[in-house]
C-alpha positions as CSV (number, residue, x, y, z in Angstrom):
1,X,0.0,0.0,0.0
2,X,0.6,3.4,-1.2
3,X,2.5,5.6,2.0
4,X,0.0,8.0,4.2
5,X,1.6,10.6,6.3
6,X,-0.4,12.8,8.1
7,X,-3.4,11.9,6.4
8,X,-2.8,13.9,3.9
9,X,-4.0,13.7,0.0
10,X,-1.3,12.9,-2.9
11,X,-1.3,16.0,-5.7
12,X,0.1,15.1,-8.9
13,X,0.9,17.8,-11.3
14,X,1.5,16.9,-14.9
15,X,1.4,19.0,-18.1
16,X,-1.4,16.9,-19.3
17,X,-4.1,15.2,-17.3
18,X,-5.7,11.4,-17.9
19,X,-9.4,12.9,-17.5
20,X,-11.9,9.8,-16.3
21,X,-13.7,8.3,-19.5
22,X,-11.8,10.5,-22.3
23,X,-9.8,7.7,-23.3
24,X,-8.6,4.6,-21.8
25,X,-5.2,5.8,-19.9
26,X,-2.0,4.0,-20.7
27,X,0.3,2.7,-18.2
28,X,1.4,5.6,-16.2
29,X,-2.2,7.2,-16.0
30,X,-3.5,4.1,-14.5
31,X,-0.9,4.0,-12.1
32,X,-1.3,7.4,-10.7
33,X,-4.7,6.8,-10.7
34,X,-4.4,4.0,-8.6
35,X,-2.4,5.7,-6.3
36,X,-5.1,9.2,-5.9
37,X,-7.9,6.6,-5.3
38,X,-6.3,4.9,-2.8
39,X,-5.5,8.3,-0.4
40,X,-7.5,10.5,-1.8
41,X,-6.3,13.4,-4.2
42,X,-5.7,16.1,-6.8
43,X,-4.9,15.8,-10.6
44,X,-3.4,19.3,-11.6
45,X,-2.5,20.9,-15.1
46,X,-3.0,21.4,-18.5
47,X,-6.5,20.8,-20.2
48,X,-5.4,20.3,-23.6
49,X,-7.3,22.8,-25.2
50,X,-6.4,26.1,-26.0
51,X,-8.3,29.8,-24.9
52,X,-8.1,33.1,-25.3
53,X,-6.1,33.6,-22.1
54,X,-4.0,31.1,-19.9
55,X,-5.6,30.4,-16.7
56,X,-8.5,32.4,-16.9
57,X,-11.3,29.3,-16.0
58,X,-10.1,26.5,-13.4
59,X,-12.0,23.5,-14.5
60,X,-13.0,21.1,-12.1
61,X,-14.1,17.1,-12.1
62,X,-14.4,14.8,-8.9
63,X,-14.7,11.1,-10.0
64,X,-13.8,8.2,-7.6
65,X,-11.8,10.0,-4.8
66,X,-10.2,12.2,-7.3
67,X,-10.5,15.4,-7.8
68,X,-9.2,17.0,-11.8
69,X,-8.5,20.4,-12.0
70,X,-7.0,21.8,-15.3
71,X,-6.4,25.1,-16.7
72,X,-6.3,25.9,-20.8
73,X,-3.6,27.5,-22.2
74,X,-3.4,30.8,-24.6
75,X,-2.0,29.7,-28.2
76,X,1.1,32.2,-27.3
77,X,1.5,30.5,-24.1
78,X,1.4,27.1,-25.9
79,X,3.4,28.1,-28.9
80,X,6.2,28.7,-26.5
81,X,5.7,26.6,-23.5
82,X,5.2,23.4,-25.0
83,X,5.9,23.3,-28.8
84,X,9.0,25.9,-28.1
85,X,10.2,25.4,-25.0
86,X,9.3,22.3,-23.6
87,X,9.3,20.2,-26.9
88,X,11.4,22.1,-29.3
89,X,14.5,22.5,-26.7
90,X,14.6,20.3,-23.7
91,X,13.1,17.4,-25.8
92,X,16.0,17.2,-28.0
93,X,18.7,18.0,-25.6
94,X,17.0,15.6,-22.8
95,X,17.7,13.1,-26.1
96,X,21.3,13.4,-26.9
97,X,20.3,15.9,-30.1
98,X,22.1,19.1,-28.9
99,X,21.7,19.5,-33.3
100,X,17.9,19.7,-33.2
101,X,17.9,22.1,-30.3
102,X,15.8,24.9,-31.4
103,X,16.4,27.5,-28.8
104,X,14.8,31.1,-28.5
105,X,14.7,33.1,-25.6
106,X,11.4,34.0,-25.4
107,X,10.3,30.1,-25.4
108,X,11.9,29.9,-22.3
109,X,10.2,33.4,-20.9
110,X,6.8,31.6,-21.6
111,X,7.8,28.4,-20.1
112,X,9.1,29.7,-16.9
113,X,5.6,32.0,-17.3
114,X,3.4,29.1,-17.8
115,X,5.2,27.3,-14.7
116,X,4.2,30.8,-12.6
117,X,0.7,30.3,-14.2
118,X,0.5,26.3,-12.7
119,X,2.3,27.7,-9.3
120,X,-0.4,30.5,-8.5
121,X,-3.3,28.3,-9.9
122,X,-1.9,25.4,-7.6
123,X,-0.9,27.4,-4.3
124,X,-4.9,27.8,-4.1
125,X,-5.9,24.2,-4.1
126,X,-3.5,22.1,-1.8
127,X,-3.4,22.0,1.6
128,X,-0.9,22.1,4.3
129,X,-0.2,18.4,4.4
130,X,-0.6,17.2,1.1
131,X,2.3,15.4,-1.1
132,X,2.8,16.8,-4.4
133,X,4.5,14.9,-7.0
134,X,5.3,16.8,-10.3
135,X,6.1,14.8,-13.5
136,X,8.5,15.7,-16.0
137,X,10.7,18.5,-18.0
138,X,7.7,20.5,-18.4
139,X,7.7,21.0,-15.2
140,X,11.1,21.4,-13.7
141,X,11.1,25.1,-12.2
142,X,7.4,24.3,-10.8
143,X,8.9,23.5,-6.8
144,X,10.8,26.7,-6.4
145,X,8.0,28.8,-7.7
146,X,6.0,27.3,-5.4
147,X,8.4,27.4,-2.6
148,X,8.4,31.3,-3.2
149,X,5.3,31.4,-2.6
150,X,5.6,29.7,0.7
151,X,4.9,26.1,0.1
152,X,6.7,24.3,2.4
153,X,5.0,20.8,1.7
154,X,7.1,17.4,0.6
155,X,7.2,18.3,-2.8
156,X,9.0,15.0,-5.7
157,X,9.7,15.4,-9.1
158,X,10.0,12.7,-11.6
159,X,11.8,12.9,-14.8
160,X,10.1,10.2,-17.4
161,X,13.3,11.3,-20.3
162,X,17.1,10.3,-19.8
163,X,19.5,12.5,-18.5
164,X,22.6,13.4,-20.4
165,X,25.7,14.0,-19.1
166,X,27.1,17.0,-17.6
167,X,29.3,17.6,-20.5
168,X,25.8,18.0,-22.7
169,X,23.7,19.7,-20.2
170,X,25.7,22.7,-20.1
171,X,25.3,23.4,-23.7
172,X,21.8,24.0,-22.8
173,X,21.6,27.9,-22.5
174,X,20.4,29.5,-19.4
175,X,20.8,25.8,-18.1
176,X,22.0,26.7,-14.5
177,X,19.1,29.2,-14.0
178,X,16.5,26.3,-14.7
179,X,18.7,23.1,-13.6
180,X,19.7,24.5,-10.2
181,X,15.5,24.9,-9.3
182,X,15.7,21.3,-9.3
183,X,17.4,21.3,-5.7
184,X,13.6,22.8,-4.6
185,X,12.3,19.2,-5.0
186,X,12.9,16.8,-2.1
187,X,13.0,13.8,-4.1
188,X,13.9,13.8,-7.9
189,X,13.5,10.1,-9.7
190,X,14.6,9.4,-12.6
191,X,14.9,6.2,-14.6
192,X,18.2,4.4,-14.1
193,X,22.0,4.5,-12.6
194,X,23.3,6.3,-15.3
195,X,20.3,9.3,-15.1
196,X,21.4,9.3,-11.4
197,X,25.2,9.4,-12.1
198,X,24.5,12.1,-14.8
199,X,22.1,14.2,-12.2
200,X,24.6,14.3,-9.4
201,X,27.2,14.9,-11.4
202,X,25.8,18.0,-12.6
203,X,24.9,19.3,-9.0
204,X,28.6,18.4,-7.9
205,X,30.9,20.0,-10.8
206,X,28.5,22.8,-11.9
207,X,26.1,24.2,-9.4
208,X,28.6,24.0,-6.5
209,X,26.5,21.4,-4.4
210,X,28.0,18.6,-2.1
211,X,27.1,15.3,-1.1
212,X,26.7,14.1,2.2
213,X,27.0,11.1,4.1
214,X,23.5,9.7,4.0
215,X,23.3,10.5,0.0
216,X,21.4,13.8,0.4
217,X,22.9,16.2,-2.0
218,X,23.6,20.2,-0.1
219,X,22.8,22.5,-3.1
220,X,24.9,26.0,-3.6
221,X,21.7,27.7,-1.1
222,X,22.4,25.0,1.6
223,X,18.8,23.2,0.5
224,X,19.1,19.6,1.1
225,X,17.2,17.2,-1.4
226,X,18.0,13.5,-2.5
227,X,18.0,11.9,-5.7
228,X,17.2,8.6,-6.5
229,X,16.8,5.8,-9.6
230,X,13.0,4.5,-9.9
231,X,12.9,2.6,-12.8
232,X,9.1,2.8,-14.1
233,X,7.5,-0.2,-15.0
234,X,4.2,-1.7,-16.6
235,X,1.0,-3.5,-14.7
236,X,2.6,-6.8,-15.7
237,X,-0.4,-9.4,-14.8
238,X,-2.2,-7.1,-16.5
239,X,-0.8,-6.7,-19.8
240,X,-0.6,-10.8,-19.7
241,X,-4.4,-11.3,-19.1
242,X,-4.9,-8.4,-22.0
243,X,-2.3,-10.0,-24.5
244,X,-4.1,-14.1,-23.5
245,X,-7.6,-12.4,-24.3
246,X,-6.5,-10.6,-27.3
247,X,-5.6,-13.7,-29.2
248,X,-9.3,-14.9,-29.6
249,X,-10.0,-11.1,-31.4
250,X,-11.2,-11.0,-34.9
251,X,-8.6,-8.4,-35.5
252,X,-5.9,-11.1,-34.4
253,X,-6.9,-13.7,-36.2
254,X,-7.0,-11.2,-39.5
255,X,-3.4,-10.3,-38.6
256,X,-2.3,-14.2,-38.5
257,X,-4.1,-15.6,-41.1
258,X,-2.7,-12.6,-43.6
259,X,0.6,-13.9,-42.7
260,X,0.5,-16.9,-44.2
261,X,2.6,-18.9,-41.1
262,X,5.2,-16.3,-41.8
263,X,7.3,-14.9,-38.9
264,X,6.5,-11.6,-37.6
265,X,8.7,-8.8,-36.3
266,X,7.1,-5.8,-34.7
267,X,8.3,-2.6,-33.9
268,X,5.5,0.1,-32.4
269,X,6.7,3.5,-32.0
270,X,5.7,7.3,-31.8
271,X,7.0,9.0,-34.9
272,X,9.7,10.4,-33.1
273,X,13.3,10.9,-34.3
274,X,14.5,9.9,-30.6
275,X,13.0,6.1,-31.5
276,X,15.9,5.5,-34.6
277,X,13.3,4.3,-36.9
278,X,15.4,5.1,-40.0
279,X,18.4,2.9,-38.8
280,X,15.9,0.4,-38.1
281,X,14.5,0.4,-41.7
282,X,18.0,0.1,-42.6
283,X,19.3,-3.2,-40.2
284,X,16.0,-4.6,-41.9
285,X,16.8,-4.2,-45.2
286,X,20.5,-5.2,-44.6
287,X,18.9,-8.5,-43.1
288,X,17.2,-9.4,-46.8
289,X,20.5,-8.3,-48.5
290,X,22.4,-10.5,-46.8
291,X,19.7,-13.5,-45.7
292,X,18.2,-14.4,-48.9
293,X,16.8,-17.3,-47.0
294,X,14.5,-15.3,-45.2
295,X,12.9,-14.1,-48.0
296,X,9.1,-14.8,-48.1
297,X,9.5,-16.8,-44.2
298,X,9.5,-13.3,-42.2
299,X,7.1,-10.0,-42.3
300,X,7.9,-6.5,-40.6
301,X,5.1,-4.9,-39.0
302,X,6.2,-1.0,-37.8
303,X,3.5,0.7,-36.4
304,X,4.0,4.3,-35.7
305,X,1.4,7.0,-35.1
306,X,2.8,10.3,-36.2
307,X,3.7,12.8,-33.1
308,X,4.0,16.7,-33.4
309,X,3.2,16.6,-36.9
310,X,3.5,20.4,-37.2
311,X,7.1,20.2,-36.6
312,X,9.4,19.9,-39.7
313,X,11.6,17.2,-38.2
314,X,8.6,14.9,-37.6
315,X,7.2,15.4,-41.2
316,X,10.8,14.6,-42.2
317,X,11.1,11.7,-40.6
318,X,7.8,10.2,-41.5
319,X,9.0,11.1,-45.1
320,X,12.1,9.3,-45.1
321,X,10.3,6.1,-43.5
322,X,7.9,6.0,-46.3
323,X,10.7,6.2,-48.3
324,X,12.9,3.5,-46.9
325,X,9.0,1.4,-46.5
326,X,8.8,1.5,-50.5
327,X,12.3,1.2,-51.5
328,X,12.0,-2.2,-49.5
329,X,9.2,-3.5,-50.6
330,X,9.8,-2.8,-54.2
331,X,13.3,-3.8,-54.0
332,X,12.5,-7.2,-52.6
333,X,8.5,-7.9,-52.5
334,X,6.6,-10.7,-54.3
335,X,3.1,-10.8,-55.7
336,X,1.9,-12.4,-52.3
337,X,4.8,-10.6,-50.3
338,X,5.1,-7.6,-48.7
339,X,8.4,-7.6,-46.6
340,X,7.2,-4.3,-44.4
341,X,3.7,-3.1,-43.3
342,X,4.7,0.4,-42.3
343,X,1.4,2.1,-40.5
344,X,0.9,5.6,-39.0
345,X,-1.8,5.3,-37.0
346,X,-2.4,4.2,-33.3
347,X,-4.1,1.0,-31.7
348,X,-5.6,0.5,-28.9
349,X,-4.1,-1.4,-26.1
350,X,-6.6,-4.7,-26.1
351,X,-5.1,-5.1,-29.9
352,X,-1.3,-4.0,-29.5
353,X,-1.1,-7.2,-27.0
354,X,-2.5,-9.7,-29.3
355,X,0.2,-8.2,-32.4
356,X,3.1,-8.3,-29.3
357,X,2.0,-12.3,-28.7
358,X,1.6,-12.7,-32.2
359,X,5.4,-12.0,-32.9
360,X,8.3,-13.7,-33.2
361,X,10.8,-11.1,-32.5
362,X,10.1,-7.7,-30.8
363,X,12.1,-4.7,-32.6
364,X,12.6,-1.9,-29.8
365,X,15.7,0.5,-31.4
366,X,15.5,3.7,-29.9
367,X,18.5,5.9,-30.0
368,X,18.1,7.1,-26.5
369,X,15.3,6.5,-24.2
370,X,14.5,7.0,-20.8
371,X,12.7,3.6,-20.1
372,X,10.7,2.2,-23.2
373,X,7.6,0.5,-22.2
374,X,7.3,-1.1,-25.5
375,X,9.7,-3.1,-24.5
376,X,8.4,-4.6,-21.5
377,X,5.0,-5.1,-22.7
378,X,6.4,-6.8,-25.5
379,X,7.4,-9.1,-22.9
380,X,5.1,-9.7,-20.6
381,X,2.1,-10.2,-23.9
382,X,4.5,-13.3,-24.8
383,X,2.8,-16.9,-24.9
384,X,5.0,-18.6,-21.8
385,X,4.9,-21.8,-24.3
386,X,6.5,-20.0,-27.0
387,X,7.6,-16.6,-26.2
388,X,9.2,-14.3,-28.6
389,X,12.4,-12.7,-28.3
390,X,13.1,-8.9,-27.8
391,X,15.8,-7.2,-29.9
392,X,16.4,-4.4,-27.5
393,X,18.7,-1.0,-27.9
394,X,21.3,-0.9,-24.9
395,X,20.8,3.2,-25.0
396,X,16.8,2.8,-23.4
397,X,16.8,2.3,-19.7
398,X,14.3,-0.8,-20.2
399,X,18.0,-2.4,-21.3
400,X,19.5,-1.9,-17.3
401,X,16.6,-4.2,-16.6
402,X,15.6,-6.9,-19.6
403,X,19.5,-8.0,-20.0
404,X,18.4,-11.4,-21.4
405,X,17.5,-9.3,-24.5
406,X,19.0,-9.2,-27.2
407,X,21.4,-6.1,-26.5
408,X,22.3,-3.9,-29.4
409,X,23.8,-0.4,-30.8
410,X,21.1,0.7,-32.9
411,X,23.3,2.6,-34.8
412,X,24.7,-0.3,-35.9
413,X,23.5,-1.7,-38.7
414,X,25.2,-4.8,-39.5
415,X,25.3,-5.6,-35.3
416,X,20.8,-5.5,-35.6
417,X,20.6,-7.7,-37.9
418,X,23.0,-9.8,-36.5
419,X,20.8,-10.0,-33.4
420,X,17.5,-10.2,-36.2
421,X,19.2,-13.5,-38.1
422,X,19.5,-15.0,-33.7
423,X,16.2,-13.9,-32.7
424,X,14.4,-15.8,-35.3
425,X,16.5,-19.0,-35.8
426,X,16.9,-18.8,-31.9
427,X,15.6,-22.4,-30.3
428,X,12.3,-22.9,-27.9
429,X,14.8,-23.4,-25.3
430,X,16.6,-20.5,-25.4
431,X,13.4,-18.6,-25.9
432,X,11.7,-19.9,-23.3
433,X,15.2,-19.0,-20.5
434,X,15.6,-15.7,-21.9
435,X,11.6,-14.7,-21.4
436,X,11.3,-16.6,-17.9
437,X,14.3,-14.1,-17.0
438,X,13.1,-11.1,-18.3
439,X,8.9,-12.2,-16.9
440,X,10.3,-12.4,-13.4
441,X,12.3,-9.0,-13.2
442,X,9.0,-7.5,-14.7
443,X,6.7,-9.7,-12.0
444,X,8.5,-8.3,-9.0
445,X,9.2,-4.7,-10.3
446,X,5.4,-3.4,-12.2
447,X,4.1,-0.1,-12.2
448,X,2.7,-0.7,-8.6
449,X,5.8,-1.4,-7.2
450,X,7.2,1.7,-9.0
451,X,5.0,4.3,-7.4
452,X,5.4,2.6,-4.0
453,X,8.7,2.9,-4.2
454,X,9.0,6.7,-5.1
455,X,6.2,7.6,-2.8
456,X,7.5,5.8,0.5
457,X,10.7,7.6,-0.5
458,X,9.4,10.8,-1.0
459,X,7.5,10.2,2.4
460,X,10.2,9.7,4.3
């Protein structure tokens, strides 16, 4: 059970919020659900729609212990908030791409002014006991605008991106005057050992802080505040129920009679040049250069719903994929033969488990990532009797967990499909050793076990 001190209610601030009965919530939505029903609580921030002014209306839901309360945003404030700031800056330098950094100053002026717009709007509705737990870069500064206005509550922040190193993050302009608010939070999660390593590092060799004996880090101020790796996770019996039901779905059984007893490989992805998607294309198409073999025995499925489509790298992206999609195909199809099934469009949940256990090989290639869920529901939707294997980039943080993968450089070509040929001449054996590994590491650390874990340690 979720952590109770004080009696007092959990508030999670997000930039977006998993209204009750607008959609069915994914992974993390569910969670945090879980966790305001069980204590009671508040879901704070953006609405998603857009208004003439930022924050003029508060909108307000209560459904099953929880209380929603979300503010629209002005198109100015959103232009440079989100699409500027947020997603057209930190995005790209949060993911290695100090190249794609689009940096303007007055994108940051709105974000730190949207961030005073959630603070003011926020100081109103908790209470004196409450826990707050802000989520991710959109929110960074939010703790020490709230701590200026005299919020003295326990107050956690959780990154869901990786961190760079030090030696990145300072080509980030301005980045001390928006890094060092981090040192507001009491507890800051992030993903994995190597988000840690790169967060303390930062504190210790460019913001003057020191680390103490019991792991708290002393920033420049004298504010004390720990840090700590939480690697997220999926609801693991869940998914497995989802992915067992999903086989008996007409739309399953459409997907495995088109293919003929062919083997599948999947890949599902948001059209986003963090996920590598072109050097995926690419180890495929090496793979039928060089495995003639395989021709007409194996089928690539790449789903990938497009994501910020008003931003010219995306449309670039999905350009080139189309691209590499029909090169393929023409290069190497048959009449009754199509070596890729490239789609850009989204699917629910009860349907993405049934296409997981349908395939042979699971194809999750991001260049950087901070976890890659993907990953480990590719996993847990497997058939325990004959469980596919996971191809898995060692650059997301799902790889510090699911090491019975199949570990690769995306970048490299040649070395996926290498690790493409294993996965699908690997034996039942094998496959069966390599999934019971990676099904017990997801078993004892889900989704549940990953809030519990932040919030006890936030509580503390």
């Amino acid at each position: 059970m979720t952590p109770r001190p004080s009696g007092g209610r959990l508030v999670v601030v997000s930039n977006r919020v998993a209204l009750p009965r607008q959609s069915a919530p994914g992974g993390l939505a569910s969670a945090l659900q879980a966790a305001l029903r069980e204590r009671g609580g508040l879901w704070f921030g953006w609405s998603g729609k857009l208004a003439a002014e930022t924050g003029a209306e508060l909108h307000r839901l209560h459904d099953a212990k929880i209380d929603y309360a979300t503010i629209d945003l002005s198109r100015a404030d959103h232009d440079s908030f989100y699409a500027g700031f947020a997603n057209g800056t930190l995005w790209p330098m949060l993911h290695y791409r100090p190249d794609l950094v689009n940096y303007q100053r007055d994108h940051l002026h709105g974000y730190l002014r949207v961030n005073e717009l959630f603070a003011d709007r926020l100081r109103q509705l908790i209470a004196r006991d409450d826990i707050i737990w802000v989520h991710d870069y959109h929110l960074i500064p939010l703790a020490a605008m709230l701590r200026r206005r005299g919020v003295k509550n326990r107050i956690g922040f959780f990154l869901h991106t990786p961190l760079p190193a030090a030696g990145l993050l300072i080509a980030l302009p301005n980045h001390r005057e928006l890094l060092e608010t981090l040192a507001s939070y009491d507890l800051i999660g992030v993903h994995t050992a190597r988000d840690l390593r790169a967060l303390e590092d930062y504190f210790l060799h460019e913001t003057g802080a020191t680390m103490r004996r019991d792991g708290r880090l002393r920033s420049a101020n004298g504010r004390l505040f720990r840090a700590a790796a939480f690697p997220i996770s999926i609801d693991t019996a869940g998914l497995a129920g989802m992915a067992r039901t999903a086989m008996s779905n007409k739309e399953i059984g459409q997907l495995r009679d088109s293919l003929e007893g062919r083997l599948l490989i999947i890949g599902v992805d948001r059209l986003d040049y963090s996920k590598g998607l072109p050097q995926r294309f690419q180890a495929y198409a090496r793979l039928l250069e060089r495995a003639p073999e395989l021709h007409r025995r194996i089928t690539f499925l790449q789903i990938a719903p497009p994501s910020r489509g008003a931003v010219l790298e995306y449309r670039e992206i999905r350009r080139e994929l189309e691209r590499s999609a029909g090169h393929i195909n023409g290069k190497y199809a048959a009449p009754d033969w199509a070596p890729v099934r490239y789609i850009n469009k989204s699917f629910p949940h009860r349907l993405l488990t049934g296409y997981y256990r349908t395939a042979r090989v699971g194809l999750v290639t991001p260049l950087r990532d901070g976890m890659n869920l993907v990953a480990k529901e590719y996993v847990a939707s497997q058939d325990p009797d004959d469980p596919g294997v996971l191809v898995l980039s060692r650059f997301a943080g799902a790889a510090q967990e699911l090491t019975d993968a199949l570990l690769v450089n995306p970048a490299d070509a040649e070395e996926v499909a290498d690790a493409l040929e294993r996965a699908i001449n690997m034996p039942l054996a094998e496959r069966r050793e390599r999934w019971n590994a990676m099904m017990a590491v997801l078993q004892k650390n889900d989704i549940t076990a990953w809030r519990v874990a932040y919030l006890q340690a936030l509580c503390r």
